[in-house]
C-alpha positions in Angstrom: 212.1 50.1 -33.7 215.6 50.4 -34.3 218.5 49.4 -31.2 219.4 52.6 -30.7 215.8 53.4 -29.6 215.5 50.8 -26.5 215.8 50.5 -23.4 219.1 48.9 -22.7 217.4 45.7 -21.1 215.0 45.8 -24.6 218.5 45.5 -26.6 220.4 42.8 -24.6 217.0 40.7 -25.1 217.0 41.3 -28.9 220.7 40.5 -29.2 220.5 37.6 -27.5 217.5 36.5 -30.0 219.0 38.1 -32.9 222.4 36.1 -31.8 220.5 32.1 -31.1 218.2 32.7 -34.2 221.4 33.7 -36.7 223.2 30.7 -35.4 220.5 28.4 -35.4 219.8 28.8 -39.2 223.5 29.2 -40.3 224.0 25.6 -38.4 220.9 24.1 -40.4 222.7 24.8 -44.1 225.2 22.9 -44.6 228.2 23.9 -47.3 227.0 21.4 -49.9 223.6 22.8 -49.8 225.3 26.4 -51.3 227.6 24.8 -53.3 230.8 24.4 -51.3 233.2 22.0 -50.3 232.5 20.7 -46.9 236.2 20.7 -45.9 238.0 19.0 -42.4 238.2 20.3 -39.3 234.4 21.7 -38.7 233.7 21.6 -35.0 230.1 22.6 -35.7 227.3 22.4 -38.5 226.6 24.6 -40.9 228.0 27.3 -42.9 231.0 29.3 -41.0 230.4 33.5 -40.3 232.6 34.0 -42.6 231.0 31.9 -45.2 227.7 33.4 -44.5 228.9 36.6 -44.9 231.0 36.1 -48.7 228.0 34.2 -50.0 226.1 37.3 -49.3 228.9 39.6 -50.5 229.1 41.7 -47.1 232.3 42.1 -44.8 233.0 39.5 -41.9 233.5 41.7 -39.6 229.8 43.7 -40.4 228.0 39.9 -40.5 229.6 39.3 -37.2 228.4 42.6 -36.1 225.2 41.6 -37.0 224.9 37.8 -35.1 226.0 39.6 -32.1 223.6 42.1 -31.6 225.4 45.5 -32.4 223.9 48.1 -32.7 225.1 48.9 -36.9 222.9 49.9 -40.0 221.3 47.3 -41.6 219.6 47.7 -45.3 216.8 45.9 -46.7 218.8 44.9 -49.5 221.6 43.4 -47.4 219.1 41.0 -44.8 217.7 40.0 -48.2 221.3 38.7 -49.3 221.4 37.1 -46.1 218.4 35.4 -45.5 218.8 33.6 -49.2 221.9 32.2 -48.0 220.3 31.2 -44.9 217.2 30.1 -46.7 214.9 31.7 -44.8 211.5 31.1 -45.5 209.1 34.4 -45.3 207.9 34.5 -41.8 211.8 33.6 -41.0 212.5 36.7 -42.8 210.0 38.6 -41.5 211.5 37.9 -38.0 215.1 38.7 -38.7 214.0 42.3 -40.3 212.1 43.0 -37.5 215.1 42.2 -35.1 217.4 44.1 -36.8 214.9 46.7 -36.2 213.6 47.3 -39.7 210.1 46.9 -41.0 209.8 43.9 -43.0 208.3 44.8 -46.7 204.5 43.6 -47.7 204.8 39.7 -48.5 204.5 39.0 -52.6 201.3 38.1 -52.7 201.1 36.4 -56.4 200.9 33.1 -56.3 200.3 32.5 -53.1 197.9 29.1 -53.0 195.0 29.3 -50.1 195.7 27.7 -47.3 194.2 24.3 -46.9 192.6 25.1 -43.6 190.7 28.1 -45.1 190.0 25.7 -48.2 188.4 23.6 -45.3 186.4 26.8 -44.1 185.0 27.8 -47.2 184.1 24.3 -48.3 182.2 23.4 -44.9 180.9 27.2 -45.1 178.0 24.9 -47.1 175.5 25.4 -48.1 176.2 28.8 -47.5 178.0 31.2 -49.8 182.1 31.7 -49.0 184.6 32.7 -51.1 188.6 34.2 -50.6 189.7 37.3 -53.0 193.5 38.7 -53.1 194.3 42.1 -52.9 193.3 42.8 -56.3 190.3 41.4 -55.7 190.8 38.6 -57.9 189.1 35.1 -56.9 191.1 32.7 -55.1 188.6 30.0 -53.9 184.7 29.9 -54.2 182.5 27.3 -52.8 179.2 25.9 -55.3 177.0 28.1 -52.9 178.5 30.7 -54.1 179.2 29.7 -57.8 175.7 29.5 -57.7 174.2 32.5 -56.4 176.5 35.1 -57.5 177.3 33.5 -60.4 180.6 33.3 -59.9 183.2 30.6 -61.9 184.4 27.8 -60.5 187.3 29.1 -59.9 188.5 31.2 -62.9 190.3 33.8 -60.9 188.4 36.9 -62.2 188.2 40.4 -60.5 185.2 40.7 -58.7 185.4 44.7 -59.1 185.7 44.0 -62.7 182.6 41.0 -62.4 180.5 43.9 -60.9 180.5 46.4 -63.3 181.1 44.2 -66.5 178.6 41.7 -66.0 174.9 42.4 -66.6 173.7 39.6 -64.4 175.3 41.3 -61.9 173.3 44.6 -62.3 169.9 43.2 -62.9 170.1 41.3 -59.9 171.6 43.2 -56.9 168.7 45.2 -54.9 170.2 48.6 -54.7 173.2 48.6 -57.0 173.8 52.2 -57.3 174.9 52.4 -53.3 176.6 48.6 -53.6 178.6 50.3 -56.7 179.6 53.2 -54.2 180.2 51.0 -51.6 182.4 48.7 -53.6 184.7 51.8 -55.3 185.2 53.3 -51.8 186.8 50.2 -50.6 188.8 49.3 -53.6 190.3 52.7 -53.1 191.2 52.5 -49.7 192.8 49.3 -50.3 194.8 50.5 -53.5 195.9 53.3 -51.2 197.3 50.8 -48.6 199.8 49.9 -51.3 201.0 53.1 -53.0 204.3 50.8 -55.2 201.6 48.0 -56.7 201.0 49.1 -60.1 198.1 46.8 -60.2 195.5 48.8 -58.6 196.1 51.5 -61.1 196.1 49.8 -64.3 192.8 47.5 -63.1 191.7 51.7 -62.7 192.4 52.0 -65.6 190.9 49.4 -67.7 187.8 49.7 -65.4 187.4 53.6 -66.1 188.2 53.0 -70.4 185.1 49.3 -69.6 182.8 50.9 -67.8 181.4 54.5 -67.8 179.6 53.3 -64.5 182.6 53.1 -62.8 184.9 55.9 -63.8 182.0 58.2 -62.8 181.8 56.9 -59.5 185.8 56.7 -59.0 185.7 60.6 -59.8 183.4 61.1 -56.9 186.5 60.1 -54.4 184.5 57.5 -52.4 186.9 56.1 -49.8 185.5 53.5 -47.3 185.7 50.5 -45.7 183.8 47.8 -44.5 184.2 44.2 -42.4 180.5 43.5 -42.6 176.9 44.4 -43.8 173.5 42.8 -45.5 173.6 41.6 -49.7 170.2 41.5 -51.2 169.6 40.1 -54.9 167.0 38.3 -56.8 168.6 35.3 -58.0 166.6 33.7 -61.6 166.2 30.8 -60.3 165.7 30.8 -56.6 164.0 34.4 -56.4 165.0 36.6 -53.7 167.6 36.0 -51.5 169.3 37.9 -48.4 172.4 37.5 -46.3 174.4 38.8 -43.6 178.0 39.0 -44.8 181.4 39.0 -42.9 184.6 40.0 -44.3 188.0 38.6 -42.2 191.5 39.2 -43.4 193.9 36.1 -44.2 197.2 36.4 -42.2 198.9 34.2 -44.9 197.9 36.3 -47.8 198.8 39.9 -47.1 195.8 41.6 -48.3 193.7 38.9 -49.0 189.8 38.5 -47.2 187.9 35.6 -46.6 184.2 36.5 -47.2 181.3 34.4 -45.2 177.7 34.9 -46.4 175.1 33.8 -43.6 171.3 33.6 -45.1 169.4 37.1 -43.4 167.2 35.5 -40.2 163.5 35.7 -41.2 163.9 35.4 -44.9 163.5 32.2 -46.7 167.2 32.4 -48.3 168.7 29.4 -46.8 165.7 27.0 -47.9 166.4 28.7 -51.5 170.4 28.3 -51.6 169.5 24.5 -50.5 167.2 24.3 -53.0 169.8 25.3 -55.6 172.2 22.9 -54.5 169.9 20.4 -54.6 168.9 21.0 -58.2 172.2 20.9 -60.0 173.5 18.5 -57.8 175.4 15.3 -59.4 173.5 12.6 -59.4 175.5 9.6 -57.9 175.5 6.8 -61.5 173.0 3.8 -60.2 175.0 0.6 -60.8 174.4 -1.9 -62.8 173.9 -5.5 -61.7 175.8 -8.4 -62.8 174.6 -11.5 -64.1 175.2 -14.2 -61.4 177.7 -16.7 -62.6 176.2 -20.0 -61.8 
């Protein structure tokens, strides 16, 4: 919400944030880190206002302006220029747009690494199924469980949209893949629509429509949908059928990423069957080899 829109007790409390955090970041980035001669006579640390603001090729008066508070037009472009000089990091970023009153723009999302703690969730998610996709839907971490029963690489960063209609395991084993298929389409539509300037979604549209005939004639039937839970059924080669309750969470560090938990459906023997997988290719810890006692 921009200045101009709050109450005038709402402003004087973002000015006075908008004022401590400006200074508190300018004071942590010292001249040498930019490039500059340090100088004599600095009463304070840090870069100067004036500094600040020809690094980031704006008017002193303007960047002063803006640590105090004032109510001025601010552009995208020009918080940009000053959080590099500040070296703001994205959730510092993220706060300064949203005190100057702007909305901040969607995180990059490419190559962005998983965080360790969800690492730690989908690896102790065993020896059930768990797995994190981006926003494209590409794989970002995938636990054994779930290499094994859906087949999935180790980590090899495919599209699961494109797994799904490109891979004939995945067809001959999913109970009721014509609705799954629907399913699926819907919700990689309302997610493309969530970011109308990503070129990604339509050029994976693309490809998928010119791969698979499967999917471009469900993508002309305009499914839109969206989902944060339901049931997966499949008949796995090895362990027969299998059933599970799945929950889909979004990842606050990954704009647009999910985190996708699998629990094994009660009253079906899916969970002794996943175990049993993971049993059967598991590595066999090397028996040692004695040594010959030296006398």
């Amino acid at each position: 919400m921009e200045l101009s829109q709050l109450s005038a007790d709402a402003r004087e409390r973002r000015s006075a944030e908008i004022r401590a955090f400006l200074r508190s970041r300018r004071a942590r980035v010292t001249p040498e880190d930019v490039g500059m001669a340090a100088g004599s006579g600095r009463r304070t640390p840090g870069l100067r206002r004036e500094e600040v603001a020809v690094l980031a090729g704006v008017g002193v008066s303007w960047y002063t302006w803006l640590e105090q508070g004032r109510d001025i037009n601010v552009s995208a472009e020009v918080l940009d220029a000053v959080g590099r000089v500040l070296r703001l990091d994205p959730a510092e970023r993220e706060h300064l747009y949203l005190l100057a009153g702007l909305n901040p723009p969607p995180a990059d999302p490419a190559d962005r690494a998983v965080p360790a703690g969800i690492r730690r969730v989908i690896d102790g998610w065993l020896p059930r199924p768990a797995y994190a996709i981006d926003r494209h839907w590409r794989l970002l971490a995938v636990n054994r469980a779930a290499q094994l029963v859906f087949g999935y690489g180790e980590l090899d960063h495919s599209c699961c949209l494109v797994s799904f209609f490109t891979r004939a395991h995945f067809r001959a084993s999913l109970c009721g893949w014509e609705d799954a298929a629907r399913q699926i389409v819907g919700q990689f539509r309302a997610d493309a629509a969530r970011y109308p300037d990503d070129p990604e979604f339509g050029r994976l549209v693309e490809d998928m429509c010119a791969a698979s005939p499967a999917f471009a004639a469900v993508w002309a039937e305009h499914p839109v949908g969206s989902t944060t839970e339901g049931v997966k059924s499949l008949v796995h080669p090895d362990a027969g059928e299998l059933a599970f309750d799945y929950t889909m969470l979004p990842l606050a560090d990954l704009p647009g990423a999910r985190l996708l938990l699998y629990t094994p459906l009660e009253g079906t023997p899916t969970e002794e069957r996943v175990a049993g997988l993971l049993d059967a290719t598991a590595t066999p810890h090397p028996t040692p080899i004695p040594t010959a006692d030296v006398a």
